[in-house]
C-alpha positions in Angstrom: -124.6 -0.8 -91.9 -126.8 -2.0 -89.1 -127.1 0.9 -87.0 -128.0 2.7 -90.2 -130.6 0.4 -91.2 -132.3 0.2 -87.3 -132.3 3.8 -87.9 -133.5 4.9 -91.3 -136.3 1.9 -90.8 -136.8 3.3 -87.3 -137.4 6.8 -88.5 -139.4 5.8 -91.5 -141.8 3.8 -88.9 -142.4 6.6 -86.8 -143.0 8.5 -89.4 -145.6 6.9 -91.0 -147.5 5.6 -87.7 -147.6 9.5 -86.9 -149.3 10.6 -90.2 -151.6 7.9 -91.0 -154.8 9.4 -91.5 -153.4 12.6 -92.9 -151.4 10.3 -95.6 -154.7 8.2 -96.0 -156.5 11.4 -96.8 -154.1 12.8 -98.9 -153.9 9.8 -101.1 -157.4 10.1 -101.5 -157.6 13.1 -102.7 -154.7 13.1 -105.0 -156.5 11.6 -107.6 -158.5 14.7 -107.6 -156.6 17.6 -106.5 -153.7 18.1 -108.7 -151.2 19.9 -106.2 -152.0 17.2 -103.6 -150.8 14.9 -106.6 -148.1 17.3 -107.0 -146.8 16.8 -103.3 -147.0 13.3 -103.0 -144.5 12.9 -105.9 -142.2 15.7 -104.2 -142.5 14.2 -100.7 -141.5 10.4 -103.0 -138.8 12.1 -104.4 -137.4 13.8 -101.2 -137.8 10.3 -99.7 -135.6 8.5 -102.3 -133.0 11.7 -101.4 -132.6 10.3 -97.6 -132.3 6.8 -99.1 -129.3 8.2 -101.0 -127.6 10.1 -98.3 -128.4 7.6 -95.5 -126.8 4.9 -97.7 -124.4 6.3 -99.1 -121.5 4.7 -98.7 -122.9 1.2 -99.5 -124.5 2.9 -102.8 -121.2 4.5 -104.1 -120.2 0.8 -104.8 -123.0 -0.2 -107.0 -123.2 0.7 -110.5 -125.3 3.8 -111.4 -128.2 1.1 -112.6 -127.8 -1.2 -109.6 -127.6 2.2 -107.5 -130.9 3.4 -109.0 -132.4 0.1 -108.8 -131.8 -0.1 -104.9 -132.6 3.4 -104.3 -136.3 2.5 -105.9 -136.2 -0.4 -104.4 -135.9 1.2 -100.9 -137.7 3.9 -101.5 -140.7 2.1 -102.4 -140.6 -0.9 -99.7 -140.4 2.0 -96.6 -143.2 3.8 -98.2 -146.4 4.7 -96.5 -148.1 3.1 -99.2 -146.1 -0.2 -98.3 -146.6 0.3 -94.7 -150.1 0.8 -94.5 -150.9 -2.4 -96.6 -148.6 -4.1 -94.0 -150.8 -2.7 -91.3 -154.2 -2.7 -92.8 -154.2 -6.0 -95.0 -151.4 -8.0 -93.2 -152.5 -7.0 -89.6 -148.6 -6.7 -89.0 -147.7 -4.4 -86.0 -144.5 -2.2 -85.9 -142.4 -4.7 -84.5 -143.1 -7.1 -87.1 -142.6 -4.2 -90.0 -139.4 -3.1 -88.8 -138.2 -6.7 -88.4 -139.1 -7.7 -92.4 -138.1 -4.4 -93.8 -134.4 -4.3 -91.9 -134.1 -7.6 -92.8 -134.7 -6.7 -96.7 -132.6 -3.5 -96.2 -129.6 -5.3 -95.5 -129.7 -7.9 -98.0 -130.0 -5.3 -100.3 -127.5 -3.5 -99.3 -124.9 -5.8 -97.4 -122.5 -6.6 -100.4 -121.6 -9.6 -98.5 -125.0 -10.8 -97.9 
Protein backbone atom coordinates (compact mmCIF):
# COMPACT_ATOMS: atom_id res chain seq x y z
CA UNK A 1 0.00 0.00 0.00
CA UNK A 2 2.75 2.47 0.50
CA UNK A 3 4.27 2.69 -2.71
CA UNK A 4 0.78 3.10 -4.00
CA UNK A 5 -0.05 5.85 -1.82
CA UNK A 6 3.66 7.90 -2.49
CA UNK A 7 2.48 7.44 -5.91
CA UNK A 8 -1.12 8.27 -6.48
CA UNK A 9 -0.49 11.36 -3.86
CA UNK A 10 2.74 12.03 -5.84
CA UNK A 11 0.94 12.21 -9.16
CA UNK A 12 -2.02 14.05 -7.90
CA UNK A 13 0.58 16.77 -6.50
CA UNK A 14 2.21 17.24 -9.66
CA UNK A 15 -0.76 17.46 -11.20
CA UNK A 16 -2.30 20.06 -9.54
CA UNK A 17 1.00 22.36 -9.04
CA UNK A 18 1.17 22.18 -12.99
CA UNK A 19 -2.41 23.41 -13.68
CA UNK A 20 -3.04 25.91 -11.02
CA UNK A 21 -4.06 28.90 -12.73
CA UNK A 22 -5.78 27.12 -15.50
CA UNK A 23 -7.93 25.15 -12.68
CA UNK A 24 -8.29 28.62 -10.78
CA UNK A 25 -9.71 30.01 -13.92
CA UNK A 26 -11.78 27.37 -14.80
CA UNK A 27 -13.43 27.23 -11.42
CA UNK A 28 -14.21 30.69 -11.95
CA UNK A 29 -15.88 30.44 -14.77
CA UNK A 30 -17.91 27.38 -14.14
CA UNK A 31 -20.34 29.18 -12.37
CA UNK A 32 -21.07 30.87 -15.61
CA UNK A 33 -20.24 28.74 -18.46
CA UNK A 34 -22.25 25.60 -18.32
CA UNK A 35 -19.84 23.11 -20.32
CA UNK A 36 -16.91 24.45 -18.11
CA UNK A 37 -19.37 23.21 -15.26
CA UNK A 38 -19.89 20.30 -17.34
CA UNK A 39 -16.09 19.30 -17.34
CA UNK A 40 -15.27 19.94 -14.00
CA UNK A 41 -17.82 17.24 -12.90
CA UNK A 42 -16.39 14.77 -15.73
CA UNK A 43 -12.73 15.58 -14.83
CA UNK A 44 -14.23 14.73 -10.69
CA UNK A 45 -15.63 11.82 -11.87
CA UNK A 46 -12.70 10.49 -13.94
CA UNK A 47 -10.65 11.33 -10.80
CA UNK A 48 -12.71 9.10 -8.40
CA UNK A 49 -12.16 6.31 -11.48
CA UNK A 50 -8.15 6.37 -10.71
CA UNK A 51 -8.97 6.34 -6.94
CA UNK A 52 -10.81 2.98 -7.77
CA UNK A 53 -8.34 1.40 -9.96
CA UNK A 54 -5.22 2.59 -8.06
CA UNK A 55 -6.85 1.13 -4.84
CA UNK A 56 -8.16 -1.51 -5.78
CA UNK A 57 -7.27 -4.21 -4.01
CA UNK A 58 -7.61 -2.50 -0.62
CA UNK A 59 -11.34 -1.35 -1.88
CA UNK A 60 -12.50 -4.84 -2.97
CA UNK A 61 -12.54 -5.60 0.93
CA UNK A 62 -14.82 -2.87 2.02
CA UNK A 63 -18.45 -2.97 1.69
CA UNK A 64 -19.99 -1.32 -1.35
CA UNK A 65 -21.00 1.76 1.22
CA UNK A 66 -17.68 1.78 3.04
CA UNK A 67 -16.10 1.44 -0.60
CA UNK A 68 -18.07 4.49 -1.85
CA UNK A 69 -17.45 6.36 1.22
CA UNK A 70 -13.53 6.03 0.78
CA UNK A 71 -13.66 6.56 -2.79
CA UNK A 72 -15.36 10.13 -1.94
CA UNK A 73 -13.44 10.50 0.62
CA UNK A 74 -10.22 10.27 -1.52
CA UNK A 75 -11.44 11.73 -4.14
CA UNK A 76 -12.26 14.82 -2.54
CA UNK A 77 -9.13 15.30 -0.03
CA UNK A 78 -6.52 15.01 -3.40
CA UNK A 79 -8.70 17.51 -5.08
CA UNK A 80 -7.41 20.67 -6.52
CA UNK A 81 -9.99 22.33 -4.65
CA UNK A 82 -8.38 20.74 -1.43
CA UNK A 83 -4.95 21.50 -2.55
CA UNK A 84 -5.22 24.94 -3.42
CA UNK A 85 -6.86 25.81 0.10
CA UNK A 86 -3.83 23.90 1.45
CA UNK A 87 -1.58 26.23 -0.58
CA UNK A 88 -3.34 29.50 -0.54
CA UNK A 89 -5.00 29.63 3.04
CA UNK A 90 -2.66 27.18 4.95
CA UNK A 91 0.64 28.49 3.26
CA UNK A 92 1.51 24.57 3.21
CA UNK A 93 4.23 23.65 0.48
CA UNK A 94 4.24 20.27 -1.41
CA UNK A 95 6.28 18.58 1.06
CA UNK A 96 3.95 19.28 3.74
CA UNK A 97 0.74 18.27 1.44
CA UNK A 98 2.01 15.08 0.44
CA UNK A 99 3.09 14.31 4.01
CA UNK A 100 -0.78 15.03 5.53
CA UNK A 101 -2.57 13.57 2.62
CA UNK A 102 -0.37 10.00 2.56
CA UNK A 103 -0.71 10.00 6.00
CA UNK A 104 -4.71 10.24 5.72
CA UNK A 105 -4.53 7.86 2.68
CA UNK A 106 -3.26 5.07 4.53
CA UNK A 107 -5.38 5.31 7.53
CA UNK A 108 -8.02 5.14 5.28
CA UNK A 109 -7.09 2.55 3.57
CA UNK A 110 -4.69 0.31 5.73
CA UNK A 111 -7.26 -2.14 7.30
CA UNK A 112 -4.84 -2.67 10.02
CA UNK A 113 -4.40 0.95 10.77
Amino acid sequence: LAPRVTTFVDARVRQHEATGPMARFMRSRALEVSEVDATLHRLRATQADQVRLHFDDELAALTRARRDDVVATVATLTSFEAWDQCVVDHERTGAQIRRAWSTALTRLLDPAD
